[in-house]
C-alpha positions in Angstrom: -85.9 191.2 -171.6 -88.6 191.4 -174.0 -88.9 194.5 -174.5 -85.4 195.7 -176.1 -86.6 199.1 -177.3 -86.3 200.1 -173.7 -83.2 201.0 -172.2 -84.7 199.2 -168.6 -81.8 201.0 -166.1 -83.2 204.4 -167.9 -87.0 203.7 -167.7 -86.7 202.8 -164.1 -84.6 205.6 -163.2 -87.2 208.1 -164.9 -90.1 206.0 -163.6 -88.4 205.9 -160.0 -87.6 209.7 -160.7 -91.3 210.4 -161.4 -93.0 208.9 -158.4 -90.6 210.8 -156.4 -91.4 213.9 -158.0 -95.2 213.2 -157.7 -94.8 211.7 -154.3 -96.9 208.8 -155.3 -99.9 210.7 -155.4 -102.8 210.2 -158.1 -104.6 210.7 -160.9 -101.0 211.2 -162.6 -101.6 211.1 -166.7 -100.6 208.2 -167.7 -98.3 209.9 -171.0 -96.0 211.1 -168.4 -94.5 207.3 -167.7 -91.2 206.9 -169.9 -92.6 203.7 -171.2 -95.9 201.6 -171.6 -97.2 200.0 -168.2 -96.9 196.8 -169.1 -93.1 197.5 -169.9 -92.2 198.9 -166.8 -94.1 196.4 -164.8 -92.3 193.4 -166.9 -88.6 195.3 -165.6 -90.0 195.6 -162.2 -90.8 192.0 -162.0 -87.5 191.2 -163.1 -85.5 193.5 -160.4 -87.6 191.5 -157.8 -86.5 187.8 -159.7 -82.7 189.2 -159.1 -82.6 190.7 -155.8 -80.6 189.9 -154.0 -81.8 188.1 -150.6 -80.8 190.7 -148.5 -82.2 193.8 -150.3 -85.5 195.9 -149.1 -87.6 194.8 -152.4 -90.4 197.3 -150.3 -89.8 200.2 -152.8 -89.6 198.2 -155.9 -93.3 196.3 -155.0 -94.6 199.9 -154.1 -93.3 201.2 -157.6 -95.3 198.2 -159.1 -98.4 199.0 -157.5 -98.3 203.2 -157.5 -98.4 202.2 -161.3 -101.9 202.5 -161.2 -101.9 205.6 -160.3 -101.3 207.0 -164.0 -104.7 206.5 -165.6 -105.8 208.6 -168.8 -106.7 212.0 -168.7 -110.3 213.0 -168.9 -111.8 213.9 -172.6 -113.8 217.3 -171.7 -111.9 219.1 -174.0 -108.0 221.3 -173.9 -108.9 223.8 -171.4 -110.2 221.1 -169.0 -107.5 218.5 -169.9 -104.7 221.3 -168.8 -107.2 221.8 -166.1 -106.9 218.1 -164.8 -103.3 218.1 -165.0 -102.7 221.2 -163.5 -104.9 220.4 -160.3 -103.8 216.4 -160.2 -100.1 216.8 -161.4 -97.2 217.7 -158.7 -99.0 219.9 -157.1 -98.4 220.9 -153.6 -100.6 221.7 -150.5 -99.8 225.5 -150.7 -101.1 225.6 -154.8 -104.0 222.8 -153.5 -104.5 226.4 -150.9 -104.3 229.2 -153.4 -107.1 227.5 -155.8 -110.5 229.3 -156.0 -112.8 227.7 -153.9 -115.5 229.3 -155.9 -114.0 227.1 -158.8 -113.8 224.1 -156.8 -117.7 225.3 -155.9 -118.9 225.3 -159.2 -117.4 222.0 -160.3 -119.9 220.2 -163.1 -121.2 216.8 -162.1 -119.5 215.3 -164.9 -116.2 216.2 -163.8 -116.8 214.9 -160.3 -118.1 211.7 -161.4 -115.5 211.3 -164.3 -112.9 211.7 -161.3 -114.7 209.2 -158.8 -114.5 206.9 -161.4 -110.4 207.6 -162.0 -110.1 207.4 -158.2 -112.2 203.7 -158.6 -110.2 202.7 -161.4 -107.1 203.5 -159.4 -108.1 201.6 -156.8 -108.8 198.2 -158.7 -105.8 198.5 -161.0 -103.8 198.9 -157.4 -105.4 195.7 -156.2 -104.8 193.9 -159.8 -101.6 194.8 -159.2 -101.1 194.0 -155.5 -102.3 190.8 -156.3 -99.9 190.0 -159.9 -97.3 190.7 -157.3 -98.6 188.1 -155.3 -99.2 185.4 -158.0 -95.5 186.1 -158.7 -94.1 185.6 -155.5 -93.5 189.0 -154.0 
């Protein structure tokens, strides 16, 4: 492993930990990872080298592509950042529900199109990704 500052059975447990908790959903911030992406990618590669031939390598090649989910936060500022995270980060349908819809409403341009392109970005990381897994076999 190249990366020996890692404790890799740790990091993939908190990373496996976190996509449960977030269901896989996105924009996630991309701080919340327990290590850099190309860390946890470089372990998740290496799981799929050393599985076995009879394991379901399906969750661990979805684990490598939902990294592109964590992307960095947007730069309007505290109040918005906390705002970003607190819409986008573990929240459930019921709190989605509950938001003001006046809020939502009133939403500035730069906002929406700072989030179109997060939701773009997402998409072609997740396709870079999809296809790294491909170029490696998987």
């Amino acid at each position: 492993m190249p990366h020996a500052e890692f404790d890799a059975k740790d990091m993939l447990d908190r990373y496996i930990a976190l996509i449960k908790r977030t269901g896989g959903q996105g924009p996630q911030d991309i701080a919340r990872l327990p290590a850099p992406k190309d860390v946890i990618k470089d372990v998740l590669l290496d799981v799929l080298r050393k599985a076995s031939p009879d394991m379901d390598t399906t969750p661990v090649k979805r684990a490598f592509v939902l990294l592109a989910t964590f992307q960095d936060p947007p730069d309007f500022g505290i109040g918005s950042v906390d705002d970003w995270l607190d819409r986008f980060t573990e929240s459930s349908d019921s709190e989605m529900q509950s938001a003001s819809p006046h809020r939502a409403a009133h939403e500035t341009p730069s906002r929406k199109s700072y989030l179109a392109s997060v939701e773009e970005r997402m998409e072609l990381e997740g396709a870079a990704l999809a296809e790294e897994l491909a170029r490696a076999g998987f």
